[in-house]
N, C-alpha and C positions, 0 to 999 in steps of 0.2 A: 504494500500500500504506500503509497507517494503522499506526496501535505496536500492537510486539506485547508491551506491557508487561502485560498480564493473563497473557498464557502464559508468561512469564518467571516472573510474580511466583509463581503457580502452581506452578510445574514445581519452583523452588526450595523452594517448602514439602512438595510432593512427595518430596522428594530428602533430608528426614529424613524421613519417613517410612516408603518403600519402598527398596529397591534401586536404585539409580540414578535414582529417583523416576519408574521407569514399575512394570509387571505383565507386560510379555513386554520382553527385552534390545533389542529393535531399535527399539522405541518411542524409546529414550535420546538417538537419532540421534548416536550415536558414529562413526559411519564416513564422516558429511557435515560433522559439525560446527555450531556453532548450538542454540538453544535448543528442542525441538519446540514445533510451536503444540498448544495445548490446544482441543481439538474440543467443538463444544458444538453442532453440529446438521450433521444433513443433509439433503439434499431431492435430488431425483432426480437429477443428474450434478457435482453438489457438494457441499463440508461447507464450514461457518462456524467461526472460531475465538472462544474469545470475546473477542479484540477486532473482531469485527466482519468480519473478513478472508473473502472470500469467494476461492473454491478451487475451478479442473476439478481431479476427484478421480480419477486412475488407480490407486489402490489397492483401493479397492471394499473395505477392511477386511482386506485380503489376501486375496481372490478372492471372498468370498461371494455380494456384493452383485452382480449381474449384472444386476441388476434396473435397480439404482441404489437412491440410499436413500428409505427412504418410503417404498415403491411403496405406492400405494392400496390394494389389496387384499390385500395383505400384514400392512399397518396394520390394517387391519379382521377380520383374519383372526384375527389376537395381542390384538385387543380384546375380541372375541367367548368365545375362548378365556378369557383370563386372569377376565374376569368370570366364568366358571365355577369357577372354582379354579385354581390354580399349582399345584400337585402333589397326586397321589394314592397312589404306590407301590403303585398296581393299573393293572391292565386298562384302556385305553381305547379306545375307537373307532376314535379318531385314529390309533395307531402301527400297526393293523392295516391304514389302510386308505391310511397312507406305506407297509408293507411291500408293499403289493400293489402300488404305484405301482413302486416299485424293482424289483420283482422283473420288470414288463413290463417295462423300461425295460433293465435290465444285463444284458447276454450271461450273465454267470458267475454271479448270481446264482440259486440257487433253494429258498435259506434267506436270513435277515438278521436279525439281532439288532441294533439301537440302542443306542449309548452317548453320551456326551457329548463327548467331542473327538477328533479327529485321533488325537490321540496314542494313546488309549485303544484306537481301532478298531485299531489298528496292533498294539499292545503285546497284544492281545487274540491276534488273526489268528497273530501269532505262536508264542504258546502252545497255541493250535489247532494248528497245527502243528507243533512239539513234541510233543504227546501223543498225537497222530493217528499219526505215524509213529516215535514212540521214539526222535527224534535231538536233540542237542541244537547241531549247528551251525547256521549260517546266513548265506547272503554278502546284502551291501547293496553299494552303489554309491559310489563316493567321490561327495561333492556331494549325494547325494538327502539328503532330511533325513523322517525317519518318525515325528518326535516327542520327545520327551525321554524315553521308556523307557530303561533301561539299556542294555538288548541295541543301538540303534539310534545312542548320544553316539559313534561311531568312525567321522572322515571324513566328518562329518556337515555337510550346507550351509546354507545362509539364516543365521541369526542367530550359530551357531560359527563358521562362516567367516568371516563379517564382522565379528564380534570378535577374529578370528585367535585360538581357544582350542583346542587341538591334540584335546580330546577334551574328559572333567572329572572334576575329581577330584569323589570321591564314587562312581563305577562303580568295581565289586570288579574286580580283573584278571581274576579266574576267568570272570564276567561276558565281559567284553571279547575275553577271550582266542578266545570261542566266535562271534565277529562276525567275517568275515573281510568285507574292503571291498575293490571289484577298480574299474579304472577304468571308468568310463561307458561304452556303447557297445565294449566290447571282449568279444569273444564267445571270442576266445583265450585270453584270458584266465580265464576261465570254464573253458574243458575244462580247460585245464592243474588250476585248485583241483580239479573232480572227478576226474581223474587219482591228484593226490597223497591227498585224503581220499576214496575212495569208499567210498561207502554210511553218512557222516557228515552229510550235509546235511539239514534237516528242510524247509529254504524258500530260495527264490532270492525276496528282496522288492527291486522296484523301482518307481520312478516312472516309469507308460508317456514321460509327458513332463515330463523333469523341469524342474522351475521351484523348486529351492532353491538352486542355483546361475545360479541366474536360467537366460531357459528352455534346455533343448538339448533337440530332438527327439531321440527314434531314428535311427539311420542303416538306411537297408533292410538284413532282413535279422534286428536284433538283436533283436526280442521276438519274431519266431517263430524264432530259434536257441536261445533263453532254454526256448519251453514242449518245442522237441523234448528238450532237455538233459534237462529237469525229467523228464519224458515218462518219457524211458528210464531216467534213474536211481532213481524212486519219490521225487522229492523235490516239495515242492507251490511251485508259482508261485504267490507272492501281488502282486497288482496293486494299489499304493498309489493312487489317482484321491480322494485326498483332494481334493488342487486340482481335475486333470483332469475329474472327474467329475459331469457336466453341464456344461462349461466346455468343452470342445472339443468336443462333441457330445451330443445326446440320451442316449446308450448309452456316455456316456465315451471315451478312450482303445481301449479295447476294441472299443467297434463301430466306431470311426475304422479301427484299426489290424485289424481282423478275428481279435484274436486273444483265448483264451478261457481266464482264470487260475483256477485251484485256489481261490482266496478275491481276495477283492475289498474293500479298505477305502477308503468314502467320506468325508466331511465337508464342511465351506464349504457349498457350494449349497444340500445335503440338507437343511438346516436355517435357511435363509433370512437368513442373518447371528444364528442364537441359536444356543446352545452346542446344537447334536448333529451324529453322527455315526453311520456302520454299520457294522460288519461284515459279509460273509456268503458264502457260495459253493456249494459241490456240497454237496446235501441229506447226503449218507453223511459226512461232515464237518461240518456242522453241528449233523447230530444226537449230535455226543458231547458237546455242551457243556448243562450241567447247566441245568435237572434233568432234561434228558433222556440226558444221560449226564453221563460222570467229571469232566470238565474245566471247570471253577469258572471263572467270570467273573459277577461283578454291579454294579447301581451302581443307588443311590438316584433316583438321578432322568434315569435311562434310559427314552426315549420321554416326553420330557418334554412334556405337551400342548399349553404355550403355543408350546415350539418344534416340535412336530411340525406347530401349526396354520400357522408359518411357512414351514417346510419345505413342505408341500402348497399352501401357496397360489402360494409359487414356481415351483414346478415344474408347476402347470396353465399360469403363464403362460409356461414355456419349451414347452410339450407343443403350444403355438400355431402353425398353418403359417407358415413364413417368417421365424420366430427367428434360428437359426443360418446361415442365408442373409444376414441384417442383420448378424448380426456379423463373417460372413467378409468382406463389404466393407467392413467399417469397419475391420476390422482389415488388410486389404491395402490401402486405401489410406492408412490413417494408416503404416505402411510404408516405403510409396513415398517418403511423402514426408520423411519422417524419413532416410531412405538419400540420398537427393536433395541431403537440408538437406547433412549431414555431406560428402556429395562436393563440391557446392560450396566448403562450406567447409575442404576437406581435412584433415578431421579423420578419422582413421584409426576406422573404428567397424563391429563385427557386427552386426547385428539380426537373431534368432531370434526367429520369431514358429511357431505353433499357431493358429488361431483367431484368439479376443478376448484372448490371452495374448499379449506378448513382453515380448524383454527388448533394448536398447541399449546393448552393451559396446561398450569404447573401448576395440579391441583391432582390428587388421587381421582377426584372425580366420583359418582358419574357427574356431569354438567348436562340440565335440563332447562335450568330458568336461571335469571340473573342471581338470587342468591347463592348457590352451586357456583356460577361463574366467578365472581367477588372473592371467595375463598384461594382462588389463585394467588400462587407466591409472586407479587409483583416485581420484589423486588432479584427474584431469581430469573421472572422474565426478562427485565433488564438488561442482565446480564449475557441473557442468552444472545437476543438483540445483537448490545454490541462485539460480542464476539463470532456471532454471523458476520456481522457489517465488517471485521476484522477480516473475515476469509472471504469477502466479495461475494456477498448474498445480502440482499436488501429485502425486508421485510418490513411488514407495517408496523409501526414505531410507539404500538398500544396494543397488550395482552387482549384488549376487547375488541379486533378486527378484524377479518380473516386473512388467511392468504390466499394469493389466487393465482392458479396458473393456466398458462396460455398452449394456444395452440404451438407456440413458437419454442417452448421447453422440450428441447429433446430428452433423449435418453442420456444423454453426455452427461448432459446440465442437472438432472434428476441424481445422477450417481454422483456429480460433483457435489450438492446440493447436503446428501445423505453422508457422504464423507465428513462433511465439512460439520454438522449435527454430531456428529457421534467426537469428534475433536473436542467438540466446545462444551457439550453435555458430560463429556468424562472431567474436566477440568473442575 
């Protein structure tokens, strides 16, 4: 490893300028410790700092890249576009014929509107459902994280957790008060809130598989206990597969799991690593939102066409036979062997994996819901961290995030990956 006196020098002139001197809180690398390296390139299963440092990247930007970065036709895709224009606040080709791609694609889909983040699609989804059914409650899940909308800062995971910030000031109580947050995985929990509120709920929103609390699958059982509740009570299941979605399967979450949500909010994938996102679900619902009916949502640079042309280029290359096949073995044997490394080394550790998703707590485990996840040794994570980052593996720089790997991880890079695990883990 060579200096990383550029990303220091950087980061500190940074650090008058913005916030912490990043643009999202976990960039800061407050929970590992250390200065982040400043990124200044990537290419298909690595990014460069600019001191020169080269990095296996299991962040993928926080899940988008699946690709890896660069991907050729991807590149060419956002080149083609952009020499056309960057925006038009009309009509284009393009988002017409991402929606049609989505809508073969997701179970619950059979409307979809475009916006620009995560967050957006969520906070959207939400108000959709509000207006749709006249209520103004709504339970989330301790750990899922659905964005920085108001309604979603309570019990929130990835970046408040890992700063340890119990909520944030700035949300109205009145707000908050209307967010009830129940443990992960508990479906008892669940009847009892509609028990004590019934016929207050407008949405049950959750992450088929959550990965803000780094990942926890479902347990059998809890997302089809989720749509019968929703079901009988008139409340709408919304399915967050912001991450999930194209990320553990062509169909998301949902066609994984067989189960079929009220609205469905995407991002990451959908948009090729550039800001977009979607909402969208049962046509009779999606048709209230304006101008085709009462319920207001817009955004300037919704269906944006340099990213939508990213978005489409992606997604012909996951739509390929034998994608998700590749990643399921790359991701079960990277795995194994990471399980392997830590038994050897008796180091007490979970690994929840999805897919090309997991996460490695340092926790005996099992890990089902945030308080299971919390009991991880933070500060042996840390360490793990930087003695990855030591051997040129870049990981997400918070026990409660996942890792992601891409199309672009060979078998090389998987066995260097596992080497370089079992070094740091015996230490």
């Amino acid at each position: 490893m060579t200096s990383t006196a550029n990303s220091e020098r950087i980061f500190q002139a940074a650090r008058q300028l913005m916030p912490g001197g990043v643009n999202s809180p976990v960039r800061a690398w407050g929970a590992v410790g250390g200065s982040p390296r400043v990124i200044a390139q990537g290419k298909g299963a690595r990014v460069y700092d600019v001191d020169g440092n080269s990095y296996l990247d299991y962040m993928a930007s926080w899940g988008p890249l699946i690709l890896g970065h660069a991907y050729p036709q991807v590149v060419a895709a956002v080149s083609r576009a952009a020499a056309l224009g960057a925006s038009f606040g009309a009509p284009t080709p393009g988002e017409v014929e991402l929606a049609q791609v989505l809508l073969g694609a997701v179970p619950g889909l059979e409307m979809v509107r475009l916006v620009s983040s995560g967050t957006e699609a969520c906070m959207s989804a939400l108000r959709l459902a509000r207006g749709a059914t006249g209520r103004d409650r709504v339970i989330k899940f301790d750990g899922c994280y659905h964005g920085h909308a108001d309604s979603f800062l309570v019990a929130a995971g990835s970046g408040v957790l890992t700063h340890a910030i119990p909520g944030s000031p700035g949300v109205p109580q009145p707000i908050a008060d209307l967010t009830l947050s129940l443990p992960y995985n508990d479906l008892d929990a669940v009847r009892r809130a509609f028990k004590d509120h019934s016929g207050e709920f407008a949405a049950v929103m959750v992450e088929p598989v959550a990965g803000n609390m780094g990942v926890v699958p479902p347990q059998p059982g809890f997302l089809e206990g989720l749509r019968q509740i929703c079901t009988e009570s008139g409340t709408l299941l919304i399915l967050d597969e912001v991450i999930t979605g194209f990320r553990v399967g062509w169909g998301g979450a949902q066609a994984l799991y067989g189960i079929k949500p009220d609205l469905t909010c995407l991002g990451k994938i959908v948009g090729g690593g550039l800001p977009l996102a979607a909402y969208g679900g049962r046509r009779d619902l999606m048709s209230q939102m304006a101008p085709e009916g009462p319920i207001y949502q817009a955004g300037t640079l919704s269906g944006n066409p340099v990213a939508v042309a990213a978005g489409l280029a992606t997604l012909a290359a996951l739509e390929q036979p034998g994608v998700y096949e590749d990643l399921e073995e790359k991701g079960a044997w990277l795995e194994n062997e990471l399980t392997r490394a830590a038994a050897k080394a008796k180091v007490p550790v979970t690994l929840n994996r999805v897919g090309s998703m997991m996460t490695l707590f340092f926790t005996a485990g099992p890990v089902t819901n945030l308080e299971e996840a919390k009991k991880s040794d933070l500060k042996r994570f840390s360490r793990f961290f930087q003695g990855m980052l030591a051997e040129g593996i870049y990981l997400p720089p918070s026990q409660f995030e996942a890792f992601f790997i891409s199309l672009a991880h060979t078998p090389k890079d998987l066995e260097f990956t596992a080497a370089a695990a079992r070094r740091v883990l015996a230490l």
